[in-house]
C-alpha positions as CSV (number, residue, x, y, z in Angstrom):
1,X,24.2,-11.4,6.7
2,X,22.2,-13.9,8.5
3,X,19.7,-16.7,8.0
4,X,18.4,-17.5,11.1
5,X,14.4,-16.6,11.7
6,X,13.8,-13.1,11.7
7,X,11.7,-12.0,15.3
8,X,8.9,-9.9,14.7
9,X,5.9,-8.0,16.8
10,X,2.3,-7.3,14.8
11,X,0.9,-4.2,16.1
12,X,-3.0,-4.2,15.0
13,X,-5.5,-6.8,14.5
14,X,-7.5,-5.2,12.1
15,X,-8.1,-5.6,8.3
16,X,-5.1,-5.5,6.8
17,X,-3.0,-6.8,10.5
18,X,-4.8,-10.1,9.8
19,X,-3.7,-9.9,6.0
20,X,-0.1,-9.9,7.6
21,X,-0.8,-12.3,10.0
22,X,-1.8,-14.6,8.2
23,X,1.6,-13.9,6.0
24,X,3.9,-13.7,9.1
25,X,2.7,-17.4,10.0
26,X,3.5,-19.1,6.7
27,X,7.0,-18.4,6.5
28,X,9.5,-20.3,7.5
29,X,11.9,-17.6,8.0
30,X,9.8,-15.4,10.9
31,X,9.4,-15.9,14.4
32,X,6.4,-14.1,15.8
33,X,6.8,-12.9,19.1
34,X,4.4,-10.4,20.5
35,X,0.8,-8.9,19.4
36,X,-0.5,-5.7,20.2
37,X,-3.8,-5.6,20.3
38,X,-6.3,-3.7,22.8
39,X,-9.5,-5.5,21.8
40,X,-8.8,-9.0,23.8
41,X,-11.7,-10.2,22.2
42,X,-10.7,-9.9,18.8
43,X,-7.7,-11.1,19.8
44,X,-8.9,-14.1,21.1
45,X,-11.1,-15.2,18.3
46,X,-7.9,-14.6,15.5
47,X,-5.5,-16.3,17.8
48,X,-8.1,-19.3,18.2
49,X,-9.0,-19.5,14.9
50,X,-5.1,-20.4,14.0
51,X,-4.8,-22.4,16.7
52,X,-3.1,-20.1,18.7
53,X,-4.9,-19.1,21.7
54,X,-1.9,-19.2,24.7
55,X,1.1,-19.7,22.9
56,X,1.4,-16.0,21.5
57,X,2.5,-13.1,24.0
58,X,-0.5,-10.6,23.3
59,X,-0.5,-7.3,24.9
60,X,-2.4,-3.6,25.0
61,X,-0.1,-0.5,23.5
62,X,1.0,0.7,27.1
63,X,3.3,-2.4,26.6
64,X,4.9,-1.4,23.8
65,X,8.4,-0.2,25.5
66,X,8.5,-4.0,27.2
67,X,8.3,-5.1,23.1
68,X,11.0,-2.4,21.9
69,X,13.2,-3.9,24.8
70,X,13.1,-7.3,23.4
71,X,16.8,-7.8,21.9
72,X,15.0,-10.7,19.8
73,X,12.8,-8.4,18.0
74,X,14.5,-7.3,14.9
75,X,11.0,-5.9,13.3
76,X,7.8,-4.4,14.4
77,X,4.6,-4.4,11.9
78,X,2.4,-1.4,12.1
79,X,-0.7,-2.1,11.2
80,X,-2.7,-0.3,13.3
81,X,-5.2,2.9,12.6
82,X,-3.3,5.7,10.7
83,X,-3.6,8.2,13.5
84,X,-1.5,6.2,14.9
85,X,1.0,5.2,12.9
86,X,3.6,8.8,13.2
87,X,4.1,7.7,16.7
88,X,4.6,4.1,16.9
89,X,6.9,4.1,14.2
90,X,9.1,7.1,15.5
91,X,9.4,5.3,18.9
92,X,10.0,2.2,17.7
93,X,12.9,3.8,15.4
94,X,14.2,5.3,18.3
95,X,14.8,2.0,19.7
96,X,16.7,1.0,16.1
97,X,13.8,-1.9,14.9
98,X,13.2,-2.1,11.7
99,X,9.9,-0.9,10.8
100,X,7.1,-2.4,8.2
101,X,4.2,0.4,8.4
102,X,1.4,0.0,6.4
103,X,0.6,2.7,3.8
104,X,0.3,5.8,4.8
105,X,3.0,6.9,7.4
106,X,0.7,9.5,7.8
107,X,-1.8,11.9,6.2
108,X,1.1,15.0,7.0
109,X,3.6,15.7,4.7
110,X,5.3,16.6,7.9
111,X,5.0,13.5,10.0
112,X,6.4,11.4,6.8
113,X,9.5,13.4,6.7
114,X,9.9,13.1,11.2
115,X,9.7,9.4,10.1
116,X,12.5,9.1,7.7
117,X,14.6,11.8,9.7
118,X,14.3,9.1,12.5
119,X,15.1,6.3,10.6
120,X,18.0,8.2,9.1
121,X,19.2,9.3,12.7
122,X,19.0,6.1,14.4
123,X,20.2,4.2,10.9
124,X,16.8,1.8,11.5
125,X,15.3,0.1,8.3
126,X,11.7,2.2,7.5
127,X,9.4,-0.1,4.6
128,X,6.2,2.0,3.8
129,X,4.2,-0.9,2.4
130,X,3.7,0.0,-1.4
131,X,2.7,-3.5,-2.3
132,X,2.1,-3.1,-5.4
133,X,6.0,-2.4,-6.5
134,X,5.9,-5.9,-5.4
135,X,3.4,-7.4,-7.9
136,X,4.5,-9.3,-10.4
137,X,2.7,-8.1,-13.2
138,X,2.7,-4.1,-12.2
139,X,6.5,-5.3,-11.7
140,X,7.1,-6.2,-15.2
141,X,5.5,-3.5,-16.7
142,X,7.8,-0.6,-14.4
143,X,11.0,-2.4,-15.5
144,X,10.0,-2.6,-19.1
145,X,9.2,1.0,-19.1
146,X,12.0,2.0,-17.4
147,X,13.8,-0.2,-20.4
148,X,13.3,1.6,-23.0
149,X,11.5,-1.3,-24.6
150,X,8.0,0.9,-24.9
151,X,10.3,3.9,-26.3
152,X,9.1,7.0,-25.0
153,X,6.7,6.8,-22.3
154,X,3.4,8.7,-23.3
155,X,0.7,8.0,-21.1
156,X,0.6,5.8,-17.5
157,X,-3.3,5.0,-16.5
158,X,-4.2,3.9,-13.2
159,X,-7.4,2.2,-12.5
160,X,-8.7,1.8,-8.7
161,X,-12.4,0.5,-8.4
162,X,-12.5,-1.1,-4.5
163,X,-14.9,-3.5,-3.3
164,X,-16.0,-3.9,-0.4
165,X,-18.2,-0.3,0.2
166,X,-15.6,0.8,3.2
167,X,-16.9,3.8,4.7
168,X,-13.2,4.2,7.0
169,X,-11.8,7.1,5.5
170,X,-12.5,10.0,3.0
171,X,-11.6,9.1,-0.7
172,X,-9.4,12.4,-1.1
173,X,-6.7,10.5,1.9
174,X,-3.7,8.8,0.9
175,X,-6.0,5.5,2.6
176,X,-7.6,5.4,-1.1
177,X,-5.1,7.1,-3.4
178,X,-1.8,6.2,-2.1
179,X,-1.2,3.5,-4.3
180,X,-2.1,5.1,-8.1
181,X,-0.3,8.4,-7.1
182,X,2.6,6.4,-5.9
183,X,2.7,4.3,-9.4
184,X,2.2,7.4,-11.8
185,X,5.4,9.0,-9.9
186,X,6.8,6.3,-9.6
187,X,6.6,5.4,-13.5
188,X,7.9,9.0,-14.1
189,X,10.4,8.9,-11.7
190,X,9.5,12.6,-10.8
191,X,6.4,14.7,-9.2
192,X,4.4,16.2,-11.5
193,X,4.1,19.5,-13.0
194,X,0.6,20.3,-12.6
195,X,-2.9,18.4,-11.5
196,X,-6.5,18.8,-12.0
197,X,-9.7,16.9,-10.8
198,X,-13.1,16.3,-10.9
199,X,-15.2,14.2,-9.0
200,X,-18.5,13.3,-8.0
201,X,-20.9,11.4,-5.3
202,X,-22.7,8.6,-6.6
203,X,-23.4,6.8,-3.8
204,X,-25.6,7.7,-1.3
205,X,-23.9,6.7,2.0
206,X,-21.1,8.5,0.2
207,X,-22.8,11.7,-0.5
208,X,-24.5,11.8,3.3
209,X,-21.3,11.7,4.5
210,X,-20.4,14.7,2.3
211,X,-17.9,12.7,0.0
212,X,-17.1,11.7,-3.5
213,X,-16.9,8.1,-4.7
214,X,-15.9,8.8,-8.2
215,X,-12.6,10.4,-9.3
216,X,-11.1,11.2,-12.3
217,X,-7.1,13.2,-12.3
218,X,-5.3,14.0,-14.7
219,X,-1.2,14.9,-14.1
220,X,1.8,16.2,-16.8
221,X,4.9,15.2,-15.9
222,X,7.9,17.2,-16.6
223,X,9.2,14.2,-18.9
224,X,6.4,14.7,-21.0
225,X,4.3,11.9,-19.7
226,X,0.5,11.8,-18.9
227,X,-0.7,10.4,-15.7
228,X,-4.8,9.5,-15.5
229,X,-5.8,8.2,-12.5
230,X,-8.9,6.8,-12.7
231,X,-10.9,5.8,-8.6
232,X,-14.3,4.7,-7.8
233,X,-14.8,3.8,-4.1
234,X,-17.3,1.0,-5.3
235,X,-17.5,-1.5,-7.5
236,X,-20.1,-4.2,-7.7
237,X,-18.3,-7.2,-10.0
238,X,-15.2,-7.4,-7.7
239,X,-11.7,-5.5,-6.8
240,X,-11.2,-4.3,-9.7
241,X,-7.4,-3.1,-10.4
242,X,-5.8,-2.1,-14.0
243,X,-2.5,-0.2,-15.2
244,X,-2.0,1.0,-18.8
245,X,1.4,1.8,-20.2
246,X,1.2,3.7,-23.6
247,X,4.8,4.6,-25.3
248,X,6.2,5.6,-29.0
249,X,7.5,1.6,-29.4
250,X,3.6,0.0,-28.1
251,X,2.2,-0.6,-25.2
252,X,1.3,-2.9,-21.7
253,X,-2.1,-3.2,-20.1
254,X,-2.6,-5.4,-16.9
255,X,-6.2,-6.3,-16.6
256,X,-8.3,-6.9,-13.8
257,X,-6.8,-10.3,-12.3
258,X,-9.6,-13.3,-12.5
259,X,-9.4,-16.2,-9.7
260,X,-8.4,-17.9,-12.6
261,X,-6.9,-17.7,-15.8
262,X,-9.0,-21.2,-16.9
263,X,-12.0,-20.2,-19.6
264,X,-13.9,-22.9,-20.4
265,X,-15.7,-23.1,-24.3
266,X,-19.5,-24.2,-23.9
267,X,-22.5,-24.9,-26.0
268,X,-23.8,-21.6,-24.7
269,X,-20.5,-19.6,-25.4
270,X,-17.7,-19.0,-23.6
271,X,-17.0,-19.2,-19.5
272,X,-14.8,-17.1,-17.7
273,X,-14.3,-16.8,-14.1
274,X,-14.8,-13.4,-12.1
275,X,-11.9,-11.1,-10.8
276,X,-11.1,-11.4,-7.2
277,X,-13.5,-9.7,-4.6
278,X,-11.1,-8.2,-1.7
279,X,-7.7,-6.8,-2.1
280,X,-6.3,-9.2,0.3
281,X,-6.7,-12.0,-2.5
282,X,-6.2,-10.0,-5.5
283,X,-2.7,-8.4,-4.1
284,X,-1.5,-12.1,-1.9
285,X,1.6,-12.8,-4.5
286,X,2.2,-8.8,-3.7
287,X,1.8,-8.9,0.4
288,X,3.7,-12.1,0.4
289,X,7.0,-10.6,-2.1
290,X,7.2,-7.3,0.2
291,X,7.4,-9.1,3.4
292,X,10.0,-11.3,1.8
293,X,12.4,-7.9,0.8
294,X,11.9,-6.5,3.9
295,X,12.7,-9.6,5.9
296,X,15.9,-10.0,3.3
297,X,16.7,-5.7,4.3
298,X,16.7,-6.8,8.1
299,X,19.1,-9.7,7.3
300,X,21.6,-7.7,5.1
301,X,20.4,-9.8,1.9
302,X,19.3,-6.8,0.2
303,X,18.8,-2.8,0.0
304,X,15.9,-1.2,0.9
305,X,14.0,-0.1,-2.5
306,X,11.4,1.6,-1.5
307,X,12.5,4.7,-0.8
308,X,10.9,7.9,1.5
309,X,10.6,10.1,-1.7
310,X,7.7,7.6,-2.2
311,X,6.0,8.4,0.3
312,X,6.6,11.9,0.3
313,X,6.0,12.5,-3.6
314,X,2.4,10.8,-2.6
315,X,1.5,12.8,0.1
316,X,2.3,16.4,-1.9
317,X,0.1,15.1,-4.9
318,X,-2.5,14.0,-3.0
319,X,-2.7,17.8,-1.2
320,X,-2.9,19.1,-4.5
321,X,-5.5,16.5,-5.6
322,X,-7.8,17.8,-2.4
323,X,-6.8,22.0,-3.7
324,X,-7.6,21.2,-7.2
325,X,-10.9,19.3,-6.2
326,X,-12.0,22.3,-3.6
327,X,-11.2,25.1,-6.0
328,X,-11.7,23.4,-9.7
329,X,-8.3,24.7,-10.8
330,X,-5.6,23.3,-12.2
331,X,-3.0,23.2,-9.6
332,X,1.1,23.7,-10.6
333,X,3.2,21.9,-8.0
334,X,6.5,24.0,-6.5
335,X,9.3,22.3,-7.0
């Protein structure tokens, strides 16, 4: 067990690389080292914008070995593309860093389990970043499930409406559904029995590209519990992000997080302030939690809870999301 700073590399620039940059910076117990980043440009205009322009070692990915044989890094960030990911985090397993890849490992159900082989083989720390087992609220409501203090669970109801419009991926990927087919599992502790879908294209960028922007699943789990699982890939009042919890002894709902919790009592009625607009805002208690476990994994503090049946029991569900949608049947899952 240690407490010196923990040495780190950020692979990717991107969205959600500059969510974790930002993160990385503000703690006192990381050391960045090294960037990866092929766009130099990009890179410039980040690094400058924090003041950082020349004092960070930033390199393209055919650099990457000269990273993974730097005995001060202890942890490499992947934050880069998802086609990517299988690779980067294999290789950098090989070289026994600890690895914080952002959600998914991959789109394969095969590449997931090469992953955690690796990281099994090598004994190297793999985080897949569910950030949301990390929120506080979402947090509460697992544990108090998991209690007994809502009796028997009946019913688990995800809610996913995005903002921003992001065109990047399809909506049947683990990209958009990772995260509520990861907490309906996750809440039942099991996969479940069967699945069934419908969806529709609402939008018409969405429907040129041959997509669907609304979704609507419904799962049984084999402890008797119902999972809903309710997407749209755009919403037009903000990020818009609810769980439900229904059991035999009551029930927890988390709404849509405001900026603030302040309401304010007017001659014209009552004030209240509008939910966050970007996950990167609504989720920064989350992001900032799962960078501290995994920092506290890397330094012996703690165990590593989440756990590659996570990622896998996403990736299966989601495949059978995609066969139910294509076929309109109700799909049983083998066990």
């Amino acid at each position: 067990m240690t407490s010196e700073k923990v040495g780190l590399a950020l692979l990717g620039l991107g969205r959600i690389g500059q969510v974790h940059l930002n993160i990385i910076l503000s703690s006192h117990r990381t050391n960045l080292l090294w960037i990866v980043e092929e766009n130099r440009e990009l890179a410039e205009t980040v690094l400058k914008g924090h003041g950082l322009l020349g004092k960070l070692r930033v390199v393209s990915n055919d650099k990457f070995d000269d990273i993974l044989q730097d005995p001060q890094v202890k942890g490499v960030y992947v934050c880069t593309p998802t086609n990517t990911h299988t690779a980067l985090v294999r290789k950098a397993l090989t070289a026994r860093k600890a690895v914080f890849c952002e959600k998914p490992l991959s789109e394969e159900l095969a590449d997931i389990k090469a992953c955690y082989d690796d990281a099994e083989k090598y004994g190297a720390t793999l985080f897949c970043a569910f950030n949301r087992h990390f929120d506080h609220g979402i947090r509460s409501m697992y544990d108090k499930a998991r209690s007994g203090r809502l009796g028997k669970i009946y019913m688990v109801k995800t809610t996913f409406h995005d903002t921003p419009l992001w065109m990047g991926a399809p909506t049947f990927t683990q990209t958009f559904l990772i995260h509520d087919v990861d907490l309906l599992c996750w809440f039942a502790d099991s996969l479940p029995d069967t699945v069934v879908v419908q969806a529709t294209a609402n939008i018409k960028e969405v429907a040129e590209k041959s997509d669907v922007d609304t979704v609507g699943a419904l799962m049984r789990f084999p402890c008797g519990m119902l999972g809903i699982l309710d997407f749209c890939k755009y919403s037009p009042y903000g990020y818009d992000v609810r769980l439900e919890v229904s059991g035999s002894k009551g029930m927890d709902v988390s709404d849509a997080k405001p900026v603030s919790y302040v309401k304010s009592y007017t001659p014209n009625g009552l004030e209240t302030n509008p939910i966050h607009m970007s996950f990167p805002d609504r989720f920064d208690q989350a992001y900032r939690s799962e960078q501290e476990h995994f920092l506290d994994v890397i330094q012996g503090k703690a165990e590593l809870e989440v756990k590659r049946v996570f990622s896998e029991r996403a990736a299966i569900v989601i495949d059978a999301l995609k066969e139910s949608y294509k076929t309109g049947q109700v799909i049983t899952l083998k066990k």
